[in-house]
C-alpha positions as CSV (number, residue, x, y, z in Angstrom):
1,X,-7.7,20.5,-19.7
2,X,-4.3,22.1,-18.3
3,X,-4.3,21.8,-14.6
4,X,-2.6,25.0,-12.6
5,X,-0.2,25.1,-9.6
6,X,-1.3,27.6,-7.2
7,X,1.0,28.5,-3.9
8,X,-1.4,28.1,-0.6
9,X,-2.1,31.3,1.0
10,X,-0.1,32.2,3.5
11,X,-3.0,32.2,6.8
12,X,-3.2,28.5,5.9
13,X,-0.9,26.3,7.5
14,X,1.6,24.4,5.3
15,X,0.8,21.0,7.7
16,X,-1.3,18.1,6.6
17,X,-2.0,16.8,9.8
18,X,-4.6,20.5,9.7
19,X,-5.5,20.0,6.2
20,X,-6.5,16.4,7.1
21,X,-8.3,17.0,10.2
22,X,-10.2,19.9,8.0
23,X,-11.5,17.5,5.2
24,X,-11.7,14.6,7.4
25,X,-15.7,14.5,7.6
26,X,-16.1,14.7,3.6
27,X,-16.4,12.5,1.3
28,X,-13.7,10.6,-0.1
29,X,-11.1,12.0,1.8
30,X,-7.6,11.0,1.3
31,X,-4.1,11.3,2.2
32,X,-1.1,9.6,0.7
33,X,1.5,10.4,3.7
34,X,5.2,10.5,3.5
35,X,5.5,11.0,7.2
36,X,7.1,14.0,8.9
37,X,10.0,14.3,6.8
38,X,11.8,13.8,3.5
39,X,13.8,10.3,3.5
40,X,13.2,7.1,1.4
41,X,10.8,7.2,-0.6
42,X,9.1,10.2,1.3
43,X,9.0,13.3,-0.5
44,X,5.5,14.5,-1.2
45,X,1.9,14.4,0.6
46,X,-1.1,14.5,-1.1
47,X,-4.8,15.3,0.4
48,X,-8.2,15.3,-1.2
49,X,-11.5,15.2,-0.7
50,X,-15.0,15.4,-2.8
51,X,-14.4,13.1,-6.1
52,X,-15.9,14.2,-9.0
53,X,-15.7,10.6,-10.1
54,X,-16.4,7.6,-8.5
55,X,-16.2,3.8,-10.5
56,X,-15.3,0.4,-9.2
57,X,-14.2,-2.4,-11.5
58,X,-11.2,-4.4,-12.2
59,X,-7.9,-3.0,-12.5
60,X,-7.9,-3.4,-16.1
61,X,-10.8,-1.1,-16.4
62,X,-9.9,1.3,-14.0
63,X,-6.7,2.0,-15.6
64,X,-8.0,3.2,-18.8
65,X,-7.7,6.9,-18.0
66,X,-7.9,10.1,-20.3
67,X,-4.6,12.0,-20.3
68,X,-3.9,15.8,-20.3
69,X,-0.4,15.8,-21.9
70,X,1.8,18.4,-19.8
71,X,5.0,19.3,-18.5
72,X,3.9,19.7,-14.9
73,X,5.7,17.6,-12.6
74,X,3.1,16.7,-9.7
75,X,-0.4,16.7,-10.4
76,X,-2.1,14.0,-8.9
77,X,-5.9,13.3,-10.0
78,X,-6.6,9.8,-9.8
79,X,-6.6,8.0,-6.5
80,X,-7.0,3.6,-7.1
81,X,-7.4,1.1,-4.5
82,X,-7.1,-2.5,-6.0
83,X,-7.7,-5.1,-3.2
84,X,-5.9,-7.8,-2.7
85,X,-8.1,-10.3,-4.1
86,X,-9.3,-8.2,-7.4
87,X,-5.8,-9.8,-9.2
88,X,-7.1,-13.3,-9.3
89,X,-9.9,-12.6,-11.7
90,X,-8.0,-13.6,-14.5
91,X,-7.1,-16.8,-13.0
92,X,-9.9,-19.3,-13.2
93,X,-8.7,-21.7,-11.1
94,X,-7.6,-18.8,-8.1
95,X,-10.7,-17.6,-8.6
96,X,-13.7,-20.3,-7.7
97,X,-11.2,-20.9,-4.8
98,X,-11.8,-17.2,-3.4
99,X,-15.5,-17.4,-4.6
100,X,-15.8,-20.3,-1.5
101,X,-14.2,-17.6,1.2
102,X,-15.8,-15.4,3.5
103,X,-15.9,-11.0,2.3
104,X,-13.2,-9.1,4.5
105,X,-14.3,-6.1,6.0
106,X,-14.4,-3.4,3.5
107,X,-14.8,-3.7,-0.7
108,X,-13.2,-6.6,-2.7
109,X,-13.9,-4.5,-5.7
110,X,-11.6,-1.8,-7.4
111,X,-12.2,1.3,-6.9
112,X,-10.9,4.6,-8.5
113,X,-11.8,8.4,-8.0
114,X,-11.0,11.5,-9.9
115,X,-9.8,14.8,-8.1
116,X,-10.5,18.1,-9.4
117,X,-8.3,19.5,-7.1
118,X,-5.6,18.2,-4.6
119,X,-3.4,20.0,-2.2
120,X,0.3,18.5,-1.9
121,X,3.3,19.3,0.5
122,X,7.0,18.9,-1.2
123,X,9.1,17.8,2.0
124,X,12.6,19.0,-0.3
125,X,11.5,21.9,-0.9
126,X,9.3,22.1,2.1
127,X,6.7,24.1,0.1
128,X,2.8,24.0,-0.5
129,X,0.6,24.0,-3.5
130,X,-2.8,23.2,-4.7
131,X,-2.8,21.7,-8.2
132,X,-6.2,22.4,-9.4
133,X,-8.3,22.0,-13.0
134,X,-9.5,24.9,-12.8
135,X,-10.0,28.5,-10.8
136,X,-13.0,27.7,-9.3
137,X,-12.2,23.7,-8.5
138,X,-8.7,25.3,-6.6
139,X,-11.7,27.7,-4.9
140,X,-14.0,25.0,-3.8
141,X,-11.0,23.1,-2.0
142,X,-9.6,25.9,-0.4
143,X,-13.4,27.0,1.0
144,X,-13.2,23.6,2.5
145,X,-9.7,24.1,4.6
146,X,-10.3,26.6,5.8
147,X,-14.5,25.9,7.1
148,X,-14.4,25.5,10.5
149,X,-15.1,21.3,10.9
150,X,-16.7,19.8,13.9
151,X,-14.4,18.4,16.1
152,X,-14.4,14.2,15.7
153,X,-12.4,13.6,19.2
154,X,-10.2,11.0,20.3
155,X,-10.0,7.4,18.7
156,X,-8.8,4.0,20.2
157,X,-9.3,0.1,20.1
158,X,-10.4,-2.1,22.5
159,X,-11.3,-5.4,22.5
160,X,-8.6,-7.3,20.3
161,X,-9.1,-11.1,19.0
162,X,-6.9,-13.0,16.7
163,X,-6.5,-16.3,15.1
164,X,-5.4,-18.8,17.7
165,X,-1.9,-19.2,18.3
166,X,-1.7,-23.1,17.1
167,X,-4.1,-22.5,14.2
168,X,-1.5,-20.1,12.7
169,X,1.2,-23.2,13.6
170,X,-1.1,-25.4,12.0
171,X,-1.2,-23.2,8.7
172,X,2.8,-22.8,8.9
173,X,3.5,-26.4,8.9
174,X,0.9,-26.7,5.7
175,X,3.1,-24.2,3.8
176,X,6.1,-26.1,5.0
177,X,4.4,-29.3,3.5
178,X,3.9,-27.9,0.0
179,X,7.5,-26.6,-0.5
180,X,8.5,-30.3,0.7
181,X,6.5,-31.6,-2.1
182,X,7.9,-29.1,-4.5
183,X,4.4,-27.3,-4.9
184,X,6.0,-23.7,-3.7
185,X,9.3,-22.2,-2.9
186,X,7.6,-19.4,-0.3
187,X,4.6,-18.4,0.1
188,X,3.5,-14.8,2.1
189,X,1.7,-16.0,5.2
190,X,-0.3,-13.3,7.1
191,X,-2.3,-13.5,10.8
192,X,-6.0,-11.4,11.2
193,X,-6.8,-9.5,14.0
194,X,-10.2,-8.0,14.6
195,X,-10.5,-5.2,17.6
196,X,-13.6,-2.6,18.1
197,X,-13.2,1.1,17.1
198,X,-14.2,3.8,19.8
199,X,-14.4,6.9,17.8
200,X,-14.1,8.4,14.2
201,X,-10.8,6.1,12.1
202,X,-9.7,9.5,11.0
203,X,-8.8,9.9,14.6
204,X,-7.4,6.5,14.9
205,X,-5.2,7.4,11.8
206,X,-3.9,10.2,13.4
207,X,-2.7,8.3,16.5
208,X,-1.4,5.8,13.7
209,X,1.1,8.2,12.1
210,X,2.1,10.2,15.2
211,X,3.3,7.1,17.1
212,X,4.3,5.4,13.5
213,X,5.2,7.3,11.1
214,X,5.6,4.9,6.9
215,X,6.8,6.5,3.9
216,X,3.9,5.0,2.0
217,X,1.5,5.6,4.7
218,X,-2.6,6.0,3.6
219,X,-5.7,7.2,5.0
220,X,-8.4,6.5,2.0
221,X,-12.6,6.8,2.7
222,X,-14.3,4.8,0.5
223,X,-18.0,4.3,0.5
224,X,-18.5,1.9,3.5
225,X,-15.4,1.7,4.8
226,X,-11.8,3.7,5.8
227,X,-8.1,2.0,5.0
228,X,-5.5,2.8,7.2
229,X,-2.1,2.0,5.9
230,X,0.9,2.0,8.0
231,X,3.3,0.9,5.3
232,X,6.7,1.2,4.4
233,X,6.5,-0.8,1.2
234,X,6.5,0.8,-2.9
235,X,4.9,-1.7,-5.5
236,X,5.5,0.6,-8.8
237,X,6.4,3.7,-9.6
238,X,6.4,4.7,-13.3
239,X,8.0,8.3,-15.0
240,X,7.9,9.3,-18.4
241,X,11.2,8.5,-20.1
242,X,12.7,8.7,-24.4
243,X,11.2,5.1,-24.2
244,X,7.8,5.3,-23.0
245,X,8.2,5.2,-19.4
246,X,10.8,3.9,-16.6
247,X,8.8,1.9,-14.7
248,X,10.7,0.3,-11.0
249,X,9.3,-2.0,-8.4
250,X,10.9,-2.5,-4.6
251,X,10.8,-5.6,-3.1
252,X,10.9,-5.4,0.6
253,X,12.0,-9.2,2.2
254,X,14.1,-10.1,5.3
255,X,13.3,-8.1,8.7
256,X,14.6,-7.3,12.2
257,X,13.0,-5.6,14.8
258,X,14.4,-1.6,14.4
259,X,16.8,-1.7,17.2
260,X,18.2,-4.8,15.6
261,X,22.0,-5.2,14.2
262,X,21.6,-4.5,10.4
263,X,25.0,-7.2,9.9
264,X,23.1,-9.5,11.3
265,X,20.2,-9.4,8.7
266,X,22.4,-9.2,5.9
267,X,24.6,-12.1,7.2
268,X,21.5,-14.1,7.5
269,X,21.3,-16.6,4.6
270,X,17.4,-17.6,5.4
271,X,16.8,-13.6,4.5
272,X,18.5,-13.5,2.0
273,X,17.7,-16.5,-0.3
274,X,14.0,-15.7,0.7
275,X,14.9,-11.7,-0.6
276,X,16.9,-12.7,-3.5
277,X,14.0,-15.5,-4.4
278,X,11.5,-12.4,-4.6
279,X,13.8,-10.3,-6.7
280,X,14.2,-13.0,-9.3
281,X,10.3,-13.2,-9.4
282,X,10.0,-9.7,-9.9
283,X,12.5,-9.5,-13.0
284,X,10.5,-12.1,-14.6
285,X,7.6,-10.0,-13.8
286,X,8.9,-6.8,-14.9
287,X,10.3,-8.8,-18.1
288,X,7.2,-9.3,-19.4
289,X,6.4,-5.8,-20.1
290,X,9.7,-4.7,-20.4
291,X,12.0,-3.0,-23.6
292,X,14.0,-5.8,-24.1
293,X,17.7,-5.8,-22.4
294,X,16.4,-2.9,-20.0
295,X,15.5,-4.9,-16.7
296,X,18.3,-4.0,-14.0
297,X,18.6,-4.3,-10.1
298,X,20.5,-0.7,-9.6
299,X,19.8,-1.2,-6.2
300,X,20.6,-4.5,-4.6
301,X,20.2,-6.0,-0.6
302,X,19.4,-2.6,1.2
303,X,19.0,-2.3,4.4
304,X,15.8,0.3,5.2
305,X,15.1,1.1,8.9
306,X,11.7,2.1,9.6
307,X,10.1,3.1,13.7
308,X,9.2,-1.3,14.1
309,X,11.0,-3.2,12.1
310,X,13.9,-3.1,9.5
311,X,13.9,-5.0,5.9
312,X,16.1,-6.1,3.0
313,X,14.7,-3.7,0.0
314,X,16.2,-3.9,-3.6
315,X,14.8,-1.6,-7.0
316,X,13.9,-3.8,-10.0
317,X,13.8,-1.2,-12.8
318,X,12.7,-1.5,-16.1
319,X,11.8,0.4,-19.7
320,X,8.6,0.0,-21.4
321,X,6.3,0.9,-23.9
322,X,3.3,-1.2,-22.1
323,X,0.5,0.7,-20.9
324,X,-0.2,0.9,-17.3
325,X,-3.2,-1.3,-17.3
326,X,-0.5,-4.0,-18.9
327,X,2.1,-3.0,-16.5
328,X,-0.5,-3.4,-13.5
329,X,-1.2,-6.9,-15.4
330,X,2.6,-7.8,-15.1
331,X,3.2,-7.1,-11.1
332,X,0.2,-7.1,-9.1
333,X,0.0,-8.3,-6.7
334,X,3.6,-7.8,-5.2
335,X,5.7,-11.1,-5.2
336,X,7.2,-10.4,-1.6
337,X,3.5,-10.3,-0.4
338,X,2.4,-13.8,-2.5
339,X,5.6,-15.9,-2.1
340,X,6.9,-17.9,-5.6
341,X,5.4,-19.0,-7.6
342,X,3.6,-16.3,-7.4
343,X,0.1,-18.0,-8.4
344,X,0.5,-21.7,-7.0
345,X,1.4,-18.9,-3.7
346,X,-1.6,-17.4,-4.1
347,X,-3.5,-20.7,-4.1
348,X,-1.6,-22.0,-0.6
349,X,-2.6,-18.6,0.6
350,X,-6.0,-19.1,0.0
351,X,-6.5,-22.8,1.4
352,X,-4.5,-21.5,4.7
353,X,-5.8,-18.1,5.3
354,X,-9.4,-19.4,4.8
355,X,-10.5,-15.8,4.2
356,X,-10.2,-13.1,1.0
357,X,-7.5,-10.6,2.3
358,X,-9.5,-7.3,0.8
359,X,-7.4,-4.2,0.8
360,X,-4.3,-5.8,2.7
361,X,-1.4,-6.7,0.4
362,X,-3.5,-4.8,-2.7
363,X,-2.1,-1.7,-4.0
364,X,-3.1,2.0,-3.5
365,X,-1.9,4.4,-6.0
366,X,-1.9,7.8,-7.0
367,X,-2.1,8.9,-10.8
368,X,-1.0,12.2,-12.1
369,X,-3.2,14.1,-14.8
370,X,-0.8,13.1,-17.9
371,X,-1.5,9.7,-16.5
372,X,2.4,8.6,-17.1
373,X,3.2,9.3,-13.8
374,X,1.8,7.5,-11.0
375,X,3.1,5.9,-7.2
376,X,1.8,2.9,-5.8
377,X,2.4,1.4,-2.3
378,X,1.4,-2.4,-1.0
379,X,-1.0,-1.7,1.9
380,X,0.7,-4.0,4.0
381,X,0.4,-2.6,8.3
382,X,-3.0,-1.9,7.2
383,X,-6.4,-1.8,8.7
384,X,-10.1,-1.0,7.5
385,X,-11.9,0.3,9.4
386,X,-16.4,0.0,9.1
387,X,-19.3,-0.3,11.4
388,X,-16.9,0.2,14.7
389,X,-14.9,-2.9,13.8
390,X,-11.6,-2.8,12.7
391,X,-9.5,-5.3,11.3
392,X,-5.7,-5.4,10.1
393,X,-3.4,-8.5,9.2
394,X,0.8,-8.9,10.0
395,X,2.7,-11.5,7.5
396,X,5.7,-13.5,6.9
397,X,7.3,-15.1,4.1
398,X,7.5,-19.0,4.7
399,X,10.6,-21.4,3.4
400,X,11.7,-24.4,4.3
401,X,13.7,-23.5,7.2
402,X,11.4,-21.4,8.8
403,X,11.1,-21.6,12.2
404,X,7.3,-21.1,14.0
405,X,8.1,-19.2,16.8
406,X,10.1,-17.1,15.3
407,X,7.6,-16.2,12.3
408,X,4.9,-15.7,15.3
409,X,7.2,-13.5,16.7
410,X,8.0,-11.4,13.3
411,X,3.9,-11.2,12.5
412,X,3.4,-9.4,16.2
413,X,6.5,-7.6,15.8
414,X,4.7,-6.0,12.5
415,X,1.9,-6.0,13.8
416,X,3.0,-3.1,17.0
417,X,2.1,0.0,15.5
418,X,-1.4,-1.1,15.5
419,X,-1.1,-2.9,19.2
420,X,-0.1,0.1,20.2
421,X,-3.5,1.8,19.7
422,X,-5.3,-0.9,21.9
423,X,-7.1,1.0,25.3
424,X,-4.8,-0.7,27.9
């Protein structure tokens, strides 16, 4: 099947925040939000609703897609959330350890749906389209924007708790412990916070991105639960190249607070050993899948600004012939949310966090209808949302050096655009 481009009509606004707020009631509504204008990594928005598919699994199963081969650049069909925890299945060992820890709010399984029809916004070219499988699937979605939805009113969170201030010291010096022995290098450390939800999360989403706009920003309704994704941060992306595909991953590691002095960070050799640590475990990573000869940094120690906090990002780039399942396999979860080694990491996460992290630090990723192309974000600044409880997480990488206060100080820091939604 060939999907179609079709221009929106023009007595439909070409502004997502109406198109959300339109679908926002149906099921499996998404957005994949670039915020309000074109930048890093923020070119296109993509919004969704009504799945004609529906499967949970592992990765590895919900990666085996049929393709429609095409030219068309930009037509997103498949939508996949892979929690957090979903990449230790492989992993024996990782996995009795998680089998012991309490369910997060929301699913631990995969989960993928298939769109017959999705409306984008091109912030470049500042245009509109539907991209649609057929006539009447580009019909069915434009009937729904334009119905006249029942107002879902405001949104807020009251009511905030969070681990204890010298439990999350006590878990910092058990990292610090472990990399004395030599059992880790760093390892991705995050703090829970639980709050109650007044109101419908689409709402809460909106108040989200207005205040906070994120380049790789999310609003995704699954079954039981909404994820609300604040963040900044690319896992893959993957484009059809002469060798198979170009496949690049982006490391974000080392931050300031925004209205910090960039020289600083980059002068700042706890930042960067900690960045350049996460970029070496990502070349390995990518390396595995990888054309031979082809893995490069073309970009190297960048500093990215975004409306909290400001990071270190490189691009780890790659040619492969793998399939996406395999390159899935390779880089997930993201080494600048697990720490090196990436598995003995994972394990130190486990035992200190005492909890399975769900959607946070997972990936959510959108999957065009040749299924070569395909963008992927780390929910990191994320919350789900179920049952008027909502809960989100704030990390920080852990070395050697690392100083308590100050990674306290770093978590709450990441942690403000959801603060900021608290009923004062």
């Amino acid at each position: 099947m060939i999907p179609t481009l079709s221009a929106l009509p023009p007595e439909l606004p070409a502004d997502p925040a109406v198109w959300f707020r339109a679908l926002a009631g149906r099921p499996g509504v998404f957005w994949l939000d670039s915020g309000p204008s074109a930048g890093h990594h923020a070119r296109y928005h993509h919004l969704g609703s009504d799945p004609i598919e529906s499967v949970t699994g592992t990765h590895r199963t919900l990666l085996e897609l049929p393709a429609d081969r095409h030219d068309l650049p930009c037509v997103p069909r498949w939508l996949v959330v892979l929690p957090y925890d979903a990449a230790v299945v492989p992993q024996r060992a990782l996995a009795a350890v998680l089998d012991a820890l309490p369910e997060e709010l929301g699913s631990s399984a995969g989960f993928r749906c298939r769109y017959d029809a999705v409306i984008s916004f091109d912030l470049v070219e500042r245009r509109a389209f539907i991209s649609a499988d057929s006539p009447e699937a580009r019909d069915r979605l434009l009937e729904r924007l334009t119905a006249s939805a029942a107002p879902l009113g405001s949104a807020y969170l009251h009511s905030l708790t969070s681990e204890p201030t010298e439990a999350l010291r006590g878990q910092i010096a058990r990292v610090k412990a472990a990399i004395a022995r030599g059992d880790v290098y760093q390892v991705n450390l995050s703090r829970r916070f639980e709050a109650s939800l007044e109101g419908h999360p689409s709402e809460l989403y909106l108040a989200l991105r207005q205040r906070r706009p994120a380049p790789m920003g999310a609003y995704v309704q699954l079954p039981e639960a909404a994820i609300l994704s604040n963040s900044p941060e690319v896992l893959l992306t993957t484009e059809p190249s002469a060798s198979g595909a170009t496949v690049s991953t982006w490391p974000l590691k080392g931050t300031r607070p925004a209205h910090g002095d960039a020289a600083e960070l980059l002068a700042s050799e706890k930042d960067r050993a900690e960045h350049v640590m996460i970029v070496d475990l990502e070349r390995n990573d990518l390396g595995r899948v990888a054309v031979p000869g082809s893995v490069s940094v073309p970009r190297f120690l960048e500093v990215v600004r975004h409306p909290t906090v400001m990071h270190l990002e490189s691009e780890v780039r790659c040619e492969c012939q793998a399939s996406l399942g395999e390159v899935l396999d390779a880089v997930f979860p993201g080494g600048s949310i697990t720490g090196a080694p990436k598995l003995a990491a994972m394990a130190e996460i486990a035992a200190s966090e005492g909890r399975r992290r769900g959607v946070y630090c997972g990936a959510i990723g959108i999957i065009d209808a040749d299924a070569r192309r395909s963008r992927w974000s780390i929910p990191i600044r994320t919350g789900v949302a179920a049952g008027g409880r909502f809960v989100f997480r704030s990390g920080g990488g852990i070395v050697s050096d690392s100083d308590a206060d100050s990674e306290l100080l770093e978590m709450e820091t990441k942690a403000r655009a959801f603060l900021e939604l608290l009923a004062h």
